[in-house]
Residue, then its C-alpha position, 0 to 999 in steps of 0.5 A: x467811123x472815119x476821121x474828121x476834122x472840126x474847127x472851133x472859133x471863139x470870137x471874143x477869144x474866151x474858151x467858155x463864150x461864143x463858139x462857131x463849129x465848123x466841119x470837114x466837107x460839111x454844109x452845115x454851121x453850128x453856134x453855141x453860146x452861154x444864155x449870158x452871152x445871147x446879145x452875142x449870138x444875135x448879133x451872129x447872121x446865122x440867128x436870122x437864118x432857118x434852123x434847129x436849137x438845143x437848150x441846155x441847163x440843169x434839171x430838179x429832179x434829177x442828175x441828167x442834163x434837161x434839154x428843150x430841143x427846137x426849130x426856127x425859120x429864122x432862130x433869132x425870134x424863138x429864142x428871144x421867146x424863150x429868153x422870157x418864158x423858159x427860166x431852166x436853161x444856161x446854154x444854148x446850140x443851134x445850126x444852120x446851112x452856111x448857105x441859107x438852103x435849109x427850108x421848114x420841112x429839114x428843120x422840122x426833120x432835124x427837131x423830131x429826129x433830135x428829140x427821138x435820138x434824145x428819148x431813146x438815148x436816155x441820157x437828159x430828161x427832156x423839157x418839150x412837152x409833146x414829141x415833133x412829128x416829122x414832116x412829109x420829106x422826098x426820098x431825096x431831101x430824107x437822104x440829105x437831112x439825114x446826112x446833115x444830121x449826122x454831122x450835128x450828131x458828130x459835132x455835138x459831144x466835141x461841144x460836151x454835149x454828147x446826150x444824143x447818141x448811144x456809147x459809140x464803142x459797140x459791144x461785139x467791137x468790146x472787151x465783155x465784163x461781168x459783175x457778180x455779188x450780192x445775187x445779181x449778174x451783170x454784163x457791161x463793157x468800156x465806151x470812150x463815154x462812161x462804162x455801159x452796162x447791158x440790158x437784162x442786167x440785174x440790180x440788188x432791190x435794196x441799199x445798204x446802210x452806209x450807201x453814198x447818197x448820190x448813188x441812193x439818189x441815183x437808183x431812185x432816178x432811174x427807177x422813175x424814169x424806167x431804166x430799172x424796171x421791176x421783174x418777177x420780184x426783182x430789179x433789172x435793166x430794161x436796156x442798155x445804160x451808159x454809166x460815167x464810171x465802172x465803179x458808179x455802175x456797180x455801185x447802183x447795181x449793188x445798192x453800196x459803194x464799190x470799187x467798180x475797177x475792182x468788181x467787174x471782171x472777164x469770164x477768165x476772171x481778170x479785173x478791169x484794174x488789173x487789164x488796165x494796168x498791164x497795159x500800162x506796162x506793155 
């Protein structure tokens, strides 16, 4: 990946209000704005322009951000729409093309995709209740709107929200861990984004006494929504899955509180801990 550079603009000169978010050699413009500060974000030209939105807040059945993803030709008035009928949501984004040129097909283009992206990620639970279909594009127009995208996927997580894309470390780019105890065997490696833990891993079917209940709540949530799958008697993976920890993965896998630093190790049987430290020392 090559560097970039992005500009972050308050205008009211608070870190938690009103951002604008630019990129280097990109067309595009994004608006974030907390549902407090909408007001703000109406009185923004960018609002009355073509484009796609996110809607962010907290969900109630589990851990995971809940997002409602969206198109508008202008923005301003589904928002407004949803100001009155969606009660979930505390954070909003939404990009436009600086010069106006985004017609309905990119903005469809970019809602189906996000919402594709946002599924196969497995990183929010998602509030729409159908899935976009996307729209009929020239080879052209595919080429620009995936090129578009691809800068508001880059944008994204400097805004904190990073529930679109995959852990960027690859795994052949990765130094490989192993976890084994209490019968199951696991693969995973560090991301810049959490610790992943790769698919086919298995997982302990059953939770100590003493587990914390947020990891408790953790594997039940995962299980509901298909990460854990069930396998010839037993509990795996059903692909890879970004964990914020090491000791938070190895503590769902485990079914027990653990020292994850401690737990996943190389094939030469060094600690994650330990690798650490050295490199601390070099």
């Amino acid at each position: 990946m090559n560097g970039f550079t992005v500009k972050l603009y308050m205008p009211s000169g608070d870190p938690e209000g009103l951002k604008v978010i630019e990129k280097s050699n990109w067309i595009g413009r994004g608006v974030a704005f907390p549902r407090s500060l909408f007001s703000e974000a109406r009185r923004r030209q960018e609002i009355d322009q073509a484009g796609v939105y996110i809607l962010i807040g907290e969900s109630d059945d589990t851990a995971l951000p809940r997002v409602y993803i969206g198109e508008g030709d202008p923005v301003r008035p589904r928002i407004d729409e949803h100001i009155r009928k969606k009660e979930f949501w505390n954070r909003a984004v939404f990009f436009t093309s600086k010069d106006n040129d985004l017609n309905k097909a990119h903005i469809q283009y970019f809602e189906s995709r996000l919402y594709s992206l946002a599924a196969s990620s497995r990183r929010c639970a998602i509030d729409n209740d159908n899935a976009p279909t996307l729209p009929s594009l020239t080879s052209q127009d595919h080429s620009d709107a995936e090129l578009f995208l691809a800068d508001i996927l880059l944008c994204m997580p400097i805004l904190g929200y990073g529930f679109f894309t995959p852990p960027l470390t690859r795994a052949s780019q990765a130094k490989k861990y192993h976890l084994k105890a209490r019968g199951i065997e696991a693969r995973g490696y560090e991301s810049s984004q959490g610790f992943v833990v790769r698919a086919g891993s298995t997982v302990a079917r059953d939770e100590v006494d003493s587990i914390q209940p947020y990891l408790s709540a953790g594997r039940a949530d995962l299980l509901a929504r298909g990460v854990i799958v069930e396998d010839g008697g037993s509990y795996k993976l059903s692909g890879d899955y970004l964990f914020a920890s090491p000791s938070s993965a190895a503590g769902i896998l485990l079914g027990r509180s653990s020292n994850g630093r401690e737990l996943w190790k190389t094939t030469d049987g060094r600690t994650l801990k330990s690798i650490q430290e050295a490199e601390t020392s070099e």
